[in-house]
C-alpha positions in Angstrom: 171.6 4.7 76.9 169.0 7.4 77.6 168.7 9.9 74.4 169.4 13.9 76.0 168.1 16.5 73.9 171.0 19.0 72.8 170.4 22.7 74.5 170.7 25.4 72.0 173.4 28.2 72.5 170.2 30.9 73.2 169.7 29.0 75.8 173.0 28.4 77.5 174.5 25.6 75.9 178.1 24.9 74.1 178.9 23.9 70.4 177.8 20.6 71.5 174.5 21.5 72.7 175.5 21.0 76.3 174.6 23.0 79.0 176.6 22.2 82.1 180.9 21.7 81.5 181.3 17.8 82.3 182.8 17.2 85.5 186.5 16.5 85.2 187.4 13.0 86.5 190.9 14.0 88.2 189.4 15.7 91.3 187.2 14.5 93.5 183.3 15.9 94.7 184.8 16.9 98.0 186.9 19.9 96.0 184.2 20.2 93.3 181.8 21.1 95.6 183.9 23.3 98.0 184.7 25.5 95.0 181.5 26.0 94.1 180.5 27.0 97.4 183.6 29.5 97.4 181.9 31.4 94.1 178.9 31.3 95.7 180.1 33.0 98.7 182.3 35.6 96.9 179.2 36.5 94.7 176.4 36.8 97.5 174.6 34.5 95.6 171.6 34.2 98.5 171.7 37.8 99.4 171.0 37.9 95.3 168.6 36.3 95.3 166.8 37.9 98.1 167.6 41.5 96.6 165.5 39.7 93.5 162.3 39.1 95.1 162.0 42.2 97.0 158.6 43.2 96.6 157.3 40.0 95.2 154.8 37.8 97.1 156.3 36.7 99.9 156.6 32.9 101.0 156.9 33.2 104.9 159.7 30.7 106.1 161.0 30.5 109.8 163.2 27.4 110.0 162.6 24.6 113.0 165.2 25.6 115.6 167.6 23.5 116.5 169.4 23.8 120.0 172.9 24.6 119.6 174.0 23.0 122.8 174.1 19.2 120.9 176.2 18.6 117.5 174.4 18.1 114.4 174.0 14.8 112.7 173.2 13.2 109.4 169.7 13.6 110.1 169.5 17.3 110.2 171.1 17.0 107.0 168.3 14.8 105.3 165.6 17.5 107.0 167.6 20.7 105.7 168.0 19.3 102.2 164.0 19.0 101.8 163.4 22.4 103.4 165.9 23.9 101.2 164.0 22.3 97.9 160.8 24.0 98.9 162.9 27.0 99.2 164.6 27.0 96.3 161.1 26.2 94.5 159.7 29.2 95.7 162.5 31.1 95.2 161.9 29.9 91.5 158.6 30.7 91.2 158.6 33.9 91.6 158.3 34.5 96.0 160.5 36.1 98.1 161.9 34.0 100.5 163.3 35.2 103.5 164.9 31.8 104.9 164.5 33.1 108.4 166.8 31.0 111.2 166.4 30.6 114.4 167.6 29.2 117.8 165.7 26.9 120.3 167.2 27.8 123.9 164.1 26.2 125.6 163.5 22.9 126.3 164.4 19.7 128.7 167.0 18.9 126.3 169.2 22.1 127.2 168.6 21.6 130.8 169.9 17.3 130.9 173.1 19.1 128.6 174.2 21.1 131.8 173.2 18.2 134.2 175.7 15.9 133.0 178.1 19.0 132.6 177.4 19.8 136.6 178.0 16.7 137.3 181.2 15.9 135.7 183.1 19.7 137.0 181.2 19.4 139.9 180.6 15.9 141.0 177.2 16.4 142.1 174.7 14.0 140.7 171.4 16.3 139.6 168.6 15.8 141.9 166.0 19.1 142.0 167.6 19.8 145.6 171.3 20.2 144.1 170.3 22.3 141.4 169.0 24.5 143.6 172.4 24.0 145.9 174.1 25.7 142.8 171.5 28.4 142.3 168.3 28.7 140.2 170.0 31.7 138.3 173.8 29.9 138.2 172.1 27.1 136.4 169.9 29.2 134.3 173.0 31.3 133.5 174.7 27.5 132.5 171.9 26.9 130.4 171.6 29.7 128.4 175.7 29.7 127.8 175.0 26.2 126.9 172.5 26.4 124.1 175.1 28.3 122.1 178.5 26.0 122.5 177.9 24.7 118.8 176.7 27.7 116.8 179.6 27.5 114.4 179.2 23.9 113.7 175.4 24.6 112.8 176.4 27.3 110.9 179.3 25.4 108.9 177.0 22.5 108.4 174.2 24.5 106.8 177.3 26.6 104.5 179.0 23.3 103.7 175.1 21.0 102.3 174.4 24.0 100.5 171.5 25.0 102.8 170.6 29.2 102.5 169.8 30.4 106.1 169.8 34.1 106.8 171.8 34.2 110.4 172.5 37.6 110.5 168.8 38.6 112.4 168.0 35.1 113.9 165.0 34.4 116.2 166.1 33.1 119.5 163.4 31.7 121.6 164.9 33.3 124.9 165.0 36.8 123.8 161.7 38.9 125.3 160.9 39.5 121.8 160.4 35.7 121.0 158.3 35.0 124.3 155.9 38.0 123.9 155.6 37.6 120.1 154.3 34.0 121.3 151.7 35.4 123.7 150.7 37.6 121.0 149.8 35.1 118.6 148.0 33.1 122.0 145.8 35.9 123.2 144.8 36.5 119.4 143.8 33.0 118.9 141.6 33.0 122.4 139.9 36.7 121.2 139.0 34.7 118.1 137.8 31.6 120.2 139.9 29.5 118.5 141.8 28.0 121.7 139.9 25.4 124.2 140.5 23.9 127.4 141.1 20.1 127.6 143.1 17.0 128.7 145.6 15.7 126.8 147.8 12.1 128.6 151.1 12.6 128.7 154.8 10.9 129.6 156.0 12.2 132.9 159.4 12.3 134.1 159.9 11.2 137.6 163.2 12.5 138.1 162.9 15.6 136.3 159.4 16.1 137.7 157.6 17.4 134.4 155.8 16.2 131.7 157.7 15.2 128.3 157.3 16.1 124.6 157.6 13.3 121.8 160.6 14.7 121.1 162.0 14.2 124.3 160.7 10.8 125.0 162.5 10.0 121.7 165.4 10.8 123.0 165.7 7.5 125.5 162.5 6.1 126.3 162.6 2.5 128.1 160.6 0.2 129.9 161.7 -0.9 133.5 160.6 -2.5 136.1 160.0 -0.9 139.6 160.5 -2.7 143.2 157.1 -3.8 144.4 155.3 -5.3 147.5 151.8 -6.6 149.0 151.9 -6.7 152.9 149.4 -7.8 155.0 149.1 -5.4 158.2 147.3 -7.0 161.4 144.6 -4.1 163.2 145.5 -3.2 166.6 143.5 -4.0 169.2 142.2 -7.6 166.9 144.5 -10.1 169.2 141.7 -11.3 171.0 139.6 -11.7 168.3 138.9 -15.3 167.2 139.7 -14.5 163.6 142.6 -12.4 162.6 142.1 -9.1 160.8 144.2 -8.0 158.6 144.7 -4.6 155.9 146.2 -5.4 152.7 148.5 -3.0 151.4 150.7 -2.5 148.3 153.4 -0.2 147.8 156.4 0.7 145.5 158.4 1.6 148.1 159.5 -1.4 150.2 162.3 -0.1 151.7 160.4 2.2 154.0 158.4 -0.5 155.5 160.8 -1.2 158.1 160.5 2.5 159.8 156.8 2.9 158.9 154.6 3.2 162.1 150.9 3.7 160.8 148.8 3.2 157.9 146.9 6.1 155.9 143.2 5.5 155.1 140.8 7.8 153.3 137.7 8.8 155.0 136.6 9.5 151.6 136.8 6.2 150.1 134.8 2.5 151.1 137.3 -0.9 152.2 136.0 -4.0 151.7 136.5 -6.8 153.8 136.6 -10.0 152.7 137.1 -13.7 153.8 139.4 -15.4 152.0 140.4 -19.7 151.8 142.6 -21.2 149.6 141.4 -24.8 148.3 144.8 -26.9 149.9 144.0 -24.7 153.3 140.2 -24.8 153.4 140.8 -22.4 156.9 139.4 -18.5 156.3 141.5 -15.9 156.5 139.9 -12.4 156.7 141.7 -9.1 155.1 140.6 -6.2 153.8 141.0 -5.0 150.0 139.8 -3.7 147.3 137.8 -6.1 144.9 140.2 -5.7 141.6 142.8 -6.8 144.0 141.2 -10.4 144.8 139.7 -11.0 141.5 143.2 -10.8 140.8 144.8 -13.5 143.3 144.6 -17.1 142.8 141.9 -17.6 145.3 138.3 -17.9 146.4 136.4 -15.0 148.3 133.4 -14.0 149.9 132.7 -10.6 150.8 131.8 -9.6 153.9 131.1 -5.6 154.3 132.2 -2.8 152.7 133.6 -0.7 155.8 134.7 3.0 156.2 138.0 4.0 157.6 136.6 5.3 160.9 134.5 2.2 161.5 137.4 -1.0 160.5 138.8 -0.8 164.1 135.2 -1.3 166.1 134.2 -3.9 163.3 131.3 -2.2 162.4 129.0 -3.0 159.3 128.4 -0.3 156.9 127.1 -1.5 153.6 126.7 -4.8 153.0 127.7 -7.2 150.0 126.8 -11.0 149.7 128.2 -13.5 146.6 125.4 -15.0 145.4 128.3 -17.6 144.7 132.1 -18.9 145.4 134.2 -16.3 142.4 136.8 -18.1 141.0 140.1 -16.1 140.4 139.9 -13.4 137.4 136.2 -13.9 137.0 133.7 -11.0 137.2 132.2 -10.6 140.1 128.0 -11.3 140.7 126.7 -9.5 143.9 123.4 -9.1 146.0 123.5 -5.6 147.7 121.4 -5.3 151.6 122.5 -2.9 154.7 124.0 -4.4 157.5 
């Protein structure tokens, strides 16, 4: 049994040098801790404590917004509980802590909440276009009603852990104030030439059409696997040729290859054409691609030219490339370079 050194009465404790009543064994934590809260609440305990440390050195804390439109969870109770010992440890040591909170109404997350609410009232599955059926400012009215449809169960979860949050003069990221105060603190960092231009990789969002937060891609991230095809297109105007000319083309879209009528080429960029033969069929069989593509096949090549877009329907030579040697598949390629 771990010895506990008795308190003295001068310094709070009883006749039995305890300072804390032991807890009594016939009710349970639930009520214990609810009645505590109660005398906390009818004695303004935090709004004592903030009267206390008026003019003291202050310990500037705005808390992480959370976005009312989504329930709290046992997580947010882990998070608060550490934020509230700094807190309280300030608080302790003499600062005046304002315990600021605040209200994200920004964010991906609010705008998914009203999707799946559009389309369950509505029965409209949430493509960009329907969206903008209902009304850029009916669904920014949605959203904006949303982010506040669990505000009392934030607010009873922070009462009911113990958590000190000042909600009567929240920040709310929608209000003008919020947005200019963060353009404030923007063109102040660029005046001090703190901010630079860069490039940062993303997540991207295909349906949504935006790039994503860590946040967000946290919130159901997942590999899958997309529909793909390579097609071999024959040139018009090559069936009299004595070899057959072909384009090789890969897309992730197959199902428009039935209605497609032409094929896209960029004047900007060089095709190569190559010649290629498998070893069972020894026969050459020319098509054009691009050299990552056939180092990448199970088969043997030889280039032929590199061609422009203008000049692969004449045939004509542009710049030149010659193996020095047969490339097996997935082998780095060994070139002599001459003009043609």
């Amino acid at each position: 049994m771990t010895a506990v050194r008795p308190v003295p009465a001068a310094a709070g404790g009883d006749e039995k040098g305890r300072r804390f009543r032991l807890l009594p064994t016939d009710r349970s934590p639930d009520e214990l801790e609810k009645e505590m809260l109660s005398r906390w609440k009818e004695e303004k305990l935090f709004q004592q404590t903030l009267a206390q440390g008026e003019g003291k050195p202050e310990f500037v804390f705005f808390e992480g917004p959370p976005t009312a439109n989504g329930r709290p969870g046992i997580h947010h109770v882990f998070s608060r509980t550490v934020k509230d010992l700094f807190c309280r440890y300030r608080a302790m040591s003499g600062n005046h802590v304002a315990r600021k909170a605040g209200w994200d109404t920004h964010g991906l997350p609010v705008e998914i909440e009203v999707e799946k609410r559009i389309e369950t009232d509505f029965g409209i599955r949430t493509a960009k276009q329907q969206i903008e059926k209902i009304g850029v400012e009916r669904f920014n009215e949605m959203c904006r009603e949303s982010v506040w449809r669990y505000r009392t169960d934030w607010e009873e979860l922070s009462e009911r852990i113990g958590y000190w949050l000042d909600y009567s003069d929240p920040y709310v990221t929608y209000s003008n104030n919020y947005i200019e105060s963060v353009w404030w603190a923007l063109a102040t960092m660029f005046r001090r030439g703190r901010l630079y231009r860069g490039h940062k990789v993303l997540p991207y969002c295909a349906r949504c059409g935006t790039t994503l937060s860590s946040h967000e891609v946290a919130q159901g991230y997942k590999d899958v696997k997309d529909p793909s095809a390579f097609v071999a297109l024959d040139l018009v105007g090559e069936k009299g040729a004595k070899t057959r000319r072909r384009i090789l083309v890969w897309t992730t879209t197959p199902w428009t290859l039935v209605s497609n009528v032409a094929l896209a080429v960029n004047p900007g960029l060089e095709y190569l054409e190559l010649r290629l033969w498998h070893q069972r069929r020894p026969r050459d069989r020319p098509v054009l691609l691009t050299l990552r593509q056939a180092q990448n096949r199970d088969l043997h090549l030889r280039i032929l030219f590199k061609r422009q877009p203008d000049r692969l329907a004449q045939g004509q030579p542009h710049r030149g490339l010659v193996l020095s040697t047969q490339v097996p598949p997935k082998t780095q390629c060994s070139y002599q370079e001459h003009h043609g």
